[in-house]
C-alpha positions as a Markdown table, in Angstrom:
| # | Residue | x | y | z |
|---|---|---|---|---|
| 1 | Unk | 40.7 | 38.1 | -95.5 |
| 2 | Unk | 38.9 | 34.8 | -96.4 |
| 3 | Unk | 38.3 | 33.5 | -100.1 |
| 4 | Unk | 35.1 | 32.6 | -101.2 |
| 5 | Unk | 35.6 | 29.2 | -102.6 |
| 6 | Unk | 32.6 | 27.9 | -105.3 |
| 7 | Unk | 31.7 | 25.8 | -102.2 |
| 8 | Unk | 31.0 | 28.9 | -99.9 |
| 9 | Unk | 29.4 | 30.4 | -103.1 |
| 10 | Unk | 26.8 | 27.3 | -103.5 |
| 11 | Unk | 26.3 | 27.6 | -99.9 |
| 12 | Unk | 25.7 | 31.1 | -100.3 |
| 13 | Unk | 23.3 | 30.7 | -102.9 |
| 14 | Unk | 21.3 | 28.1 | -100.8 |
| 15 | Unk | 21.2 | 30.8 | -98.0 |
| 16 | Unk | 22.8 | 28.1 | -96.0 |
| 17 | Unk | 24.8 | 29.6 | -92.8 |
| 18 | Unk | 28.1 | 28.6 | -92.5 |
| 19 | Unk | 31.6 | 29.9 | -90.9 |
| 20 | Unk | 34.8 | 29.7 | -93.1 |
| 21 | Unk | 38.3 | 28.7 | -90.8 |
| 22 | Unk | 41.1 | 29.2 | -92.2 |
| 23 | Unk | 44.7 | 27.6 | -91.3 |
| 24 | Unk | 48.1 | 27.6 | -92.1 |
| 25 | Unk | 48.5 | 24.4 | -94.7 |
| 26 | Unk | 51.7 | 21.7 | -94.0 |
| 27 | Unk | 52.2 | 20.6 | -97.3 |
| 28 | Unk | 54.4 | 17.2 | -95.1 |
| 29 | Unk | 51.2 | 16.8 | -93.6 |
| 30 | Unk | 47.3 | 17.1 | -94.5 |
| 31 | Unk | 45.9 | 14.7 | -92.2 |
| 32 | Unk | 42.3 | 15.4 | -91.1 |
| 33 | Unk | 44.3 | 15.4 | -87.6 |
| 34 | Unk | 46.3 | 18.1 | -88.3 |
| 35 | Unk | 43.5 | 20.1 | -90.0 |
| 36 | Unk | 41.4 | 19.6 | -86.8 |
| 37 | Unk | 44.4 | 20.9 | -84.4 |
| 38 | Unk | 44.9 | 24.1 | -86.4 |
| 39 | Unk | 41.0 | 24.9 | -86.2 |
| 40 | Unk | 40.6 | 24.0 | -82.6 |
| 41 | Unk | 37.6 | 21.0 | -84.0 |
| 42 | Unk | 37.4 | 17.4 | -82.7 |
| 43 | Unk | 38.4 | 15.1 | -85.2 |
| 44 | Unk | 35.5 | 13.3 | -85.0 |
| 45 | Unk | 33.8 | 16.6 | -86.1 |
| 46 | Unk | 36.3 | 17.2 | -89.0 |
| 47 | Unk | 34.8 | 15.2 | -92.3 |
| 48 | Unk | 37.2 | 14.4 | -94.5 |
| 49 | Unk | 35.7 | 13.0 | -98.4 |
| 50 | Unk | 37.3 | 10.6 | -100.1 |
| 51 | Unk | 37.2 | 9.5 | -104.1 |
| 52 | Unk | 36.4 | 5.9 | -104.8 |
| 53 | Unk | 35.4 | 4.0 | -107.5 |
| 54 | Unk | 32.9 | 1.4 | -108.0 |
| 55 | Unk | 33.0 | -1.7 | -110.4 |
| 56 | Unk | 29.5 | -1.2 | -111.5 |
| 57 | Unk | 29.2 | 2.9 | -110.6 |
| 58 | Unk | 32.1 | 4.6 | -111.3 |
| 59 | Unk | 33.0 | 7.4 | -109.4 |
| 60 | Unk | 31.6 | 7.7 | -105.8 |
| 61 | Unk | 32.1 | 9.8 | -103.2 |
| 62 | Unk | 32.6 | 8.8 | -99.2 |
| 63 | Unk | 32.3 | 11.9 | -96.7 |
| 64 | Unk | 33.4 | 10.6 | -93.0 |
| 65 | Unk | 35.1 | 11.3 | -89.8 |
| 66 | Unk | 38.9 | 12.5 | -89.9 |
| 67 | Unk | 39.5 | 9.5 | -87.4 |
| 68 | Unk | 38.0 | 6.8 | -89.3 |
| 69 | Unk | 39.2 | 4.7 | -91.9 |
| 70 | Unk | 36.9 | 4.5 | -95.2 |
| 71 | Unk | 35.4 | 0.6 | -95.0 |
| 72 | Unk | 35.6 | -0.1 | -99.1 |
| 73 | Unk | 33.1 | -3.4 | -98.1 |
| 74 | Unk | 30.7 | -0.8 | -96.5 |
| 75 | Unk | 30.9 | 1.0 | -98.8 |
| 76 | Unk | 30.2 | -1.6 | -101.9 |
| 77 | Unk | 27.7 | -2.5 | -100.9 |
| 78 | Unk | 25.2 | 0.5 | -99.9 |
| 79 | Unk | 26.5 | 2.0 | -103.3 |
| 80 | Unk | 25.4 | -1.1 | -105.4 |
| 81 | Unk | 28.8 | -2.2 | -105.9 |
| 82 | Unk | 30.6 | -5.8 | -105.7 |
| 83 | Unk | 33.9 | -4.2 | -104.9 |
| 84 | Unk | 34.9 | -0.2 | -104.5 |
| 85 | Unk | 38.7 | 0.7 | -104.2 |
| 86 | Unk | 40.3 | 4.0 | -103.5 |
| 87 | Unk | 40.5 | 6.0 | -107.1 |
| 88 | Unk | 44.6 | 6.9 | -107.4 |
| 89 | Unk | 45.6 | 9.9 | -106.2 |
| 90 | Unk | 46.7 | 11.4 | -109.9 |
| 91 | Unk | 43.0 | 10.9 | -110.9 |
| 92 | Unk | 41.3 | 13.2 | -107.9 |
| 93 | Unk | 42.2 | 16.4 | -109.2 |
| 94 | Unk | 40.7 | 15.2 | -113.0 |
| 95 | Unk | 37.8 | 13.5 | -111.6 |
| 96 | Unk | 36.9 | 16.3 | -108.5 |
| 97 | Unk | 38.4 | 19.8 | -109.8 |
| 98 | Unk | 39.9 | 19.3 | -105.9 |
| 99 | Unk | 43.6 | 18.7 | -105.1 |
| 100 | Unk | 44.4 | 16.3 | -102.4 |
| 101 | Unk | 43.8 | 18.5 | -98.8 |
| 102 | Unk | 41.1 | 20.1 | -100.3 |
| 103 | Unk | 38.5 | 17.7 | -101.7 |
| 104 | Unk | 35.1 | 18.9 | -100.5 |
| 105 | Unk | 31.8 | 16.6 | -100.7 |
| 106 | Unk | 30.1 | 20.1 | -102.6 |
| 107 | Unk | 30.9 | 22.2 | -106.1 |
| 108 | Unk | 32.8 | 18.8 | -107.4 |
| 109 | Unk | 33.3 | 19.0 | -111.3 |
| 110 | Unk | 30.6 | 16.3 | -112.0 |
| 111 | Unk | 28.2 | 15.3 | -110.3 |
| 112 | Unk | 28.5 | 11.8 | -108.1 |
| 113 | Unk | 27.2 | 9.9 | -105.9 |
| 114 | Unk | 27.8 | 10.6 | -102.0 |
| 115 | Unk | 27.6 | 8.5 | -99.1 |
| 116 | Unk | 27.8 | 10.5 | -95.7 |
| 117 | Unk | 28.2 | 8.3 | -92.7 |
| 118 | Unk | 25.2 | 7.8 | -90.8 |
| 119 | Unk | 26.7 | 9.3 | -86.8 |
| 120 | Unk | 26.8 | 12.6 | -88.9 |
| 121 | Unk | 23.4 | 13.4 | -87.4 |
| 122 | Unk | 24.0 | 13.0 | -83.9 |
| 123 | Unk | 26.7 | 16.6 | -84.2 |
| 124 | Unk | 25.3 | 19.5 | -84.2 |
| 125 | Unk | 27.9 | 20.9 | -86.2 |
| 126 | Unk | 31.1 | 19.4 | -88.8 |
| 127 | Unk | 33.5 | 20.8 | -90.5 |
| 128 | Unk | 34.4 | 19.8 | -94.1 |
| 129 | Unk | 36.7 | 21.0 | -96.4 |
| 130 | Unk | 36.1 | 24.6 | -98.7 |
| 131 | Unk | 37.4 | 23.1 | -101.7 |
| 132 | Unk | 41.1 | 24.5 | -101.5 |
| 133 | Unk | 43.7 | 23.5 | -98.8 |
| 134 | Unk | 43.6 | 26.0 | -95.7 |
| 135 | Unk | 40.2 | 26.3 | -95.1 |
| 136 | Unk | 37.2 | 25.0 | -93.9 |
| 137 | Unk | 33.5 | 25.2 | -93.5 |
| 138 | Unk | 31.4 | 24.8 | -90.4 |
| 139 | Unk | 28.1 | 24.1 | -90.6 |
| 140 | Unk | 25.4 | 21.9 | -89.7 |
| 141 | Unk | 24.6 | 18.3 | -91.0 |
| 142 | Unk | 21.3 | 19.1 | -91.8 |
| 143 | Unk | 22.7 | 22.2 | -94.1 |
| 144 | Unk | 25.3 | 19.8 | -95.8 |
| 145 | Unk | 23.0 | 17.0 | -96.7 |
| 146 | Unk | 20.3 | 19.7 | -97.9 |
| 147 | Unk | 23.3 | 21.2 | -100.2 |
| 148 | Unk | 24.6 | 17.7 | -101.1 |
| 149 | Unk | 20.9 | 17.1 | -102.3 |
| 150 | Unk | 20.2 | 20.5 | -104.1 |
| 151 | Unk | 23.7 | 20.2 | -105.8 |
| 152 | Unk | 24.1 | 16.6 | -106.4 |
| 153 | Unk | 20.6 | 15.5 | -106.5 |
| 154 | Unk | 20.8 | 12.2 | -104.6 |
| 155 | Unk | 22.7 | 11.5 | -101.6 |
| 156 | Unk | 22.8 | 8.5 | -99.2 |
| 157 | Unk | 23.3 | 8.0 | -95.6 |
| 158 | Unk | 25.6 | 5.2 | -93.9 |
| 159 | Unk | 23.3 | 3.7 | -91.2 |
């Protein structure tokens, strides 16, 4: 049986559709590859989010394909930013409420910014984390930008 996670509850409450996938977790190995084999995804379907930190913003938030690499000079400068690094990975948990295999874009602790790469729009639908390691949500672009906006209340797209 499948655990609602506080992301499948926000999800709920929005009435947005979704499908939860659940997988066996390889604590060696949490690769957004990995994650996409065991749900039978593309990885270019599979969004992982990653924590970063701006030198004028603080805390940001970067939601992109499992294949890609996070460009931090992208990145600066959409968010407003001279220069954005990776936050430490002893920080996520504090910062998100997430633990590392399981940081979701939605139902972080505080609110921050988040910048979804632009190509999202062209899928009809991605999968992105629940919000605890071994499972994921399916749903549409569309559906995780309107949640990102409800919950977050601004949200940005990578052209």
């Amino acid at each position: 049986m499948t655990r609602k996670t506080n992301v499948a509850r926000l999800l709920d409450q929005l009435k947005i559709p979704y499908e939860l996938k659940e997988y066996t977790v390889d604590e060696s190995d949490l690769s957004a590859g990995t994650v996409a084999e065991k749900i039978g995804y593309p990885i270019r379907r599979v969004y992982k989010t990653l924590v970063a930190k701006g030198d004028k913003t603080g805390v940001i938030l970067a939601c992109i394909p499992g294949d890609r690499e996070l460009d931090l000079k992208s990145l600066a400068t959409l968010s407003g930013n001279k220069k954005v690094e990776m936050a430490a990975l002893k920080e996520v948990q504090p910062l998100t409420g997430y633990i590392r295999g399981g940081v979701s874009p939605l139902g972080t602790k505080k609110k921050y910014p988040l910048y979804v790469e632009g190509e999202i729009e062209q899928l009809d639908k991605v999968s992105i984390s629940a919000g605890i390691r071994g499972c994921q949500i399916i749903l549409s672009p569309a559906d995780l930008i309107r949640a990102a906006e409800a919950q977050l209340g601004l949200i940005s797209k990578d052209e």
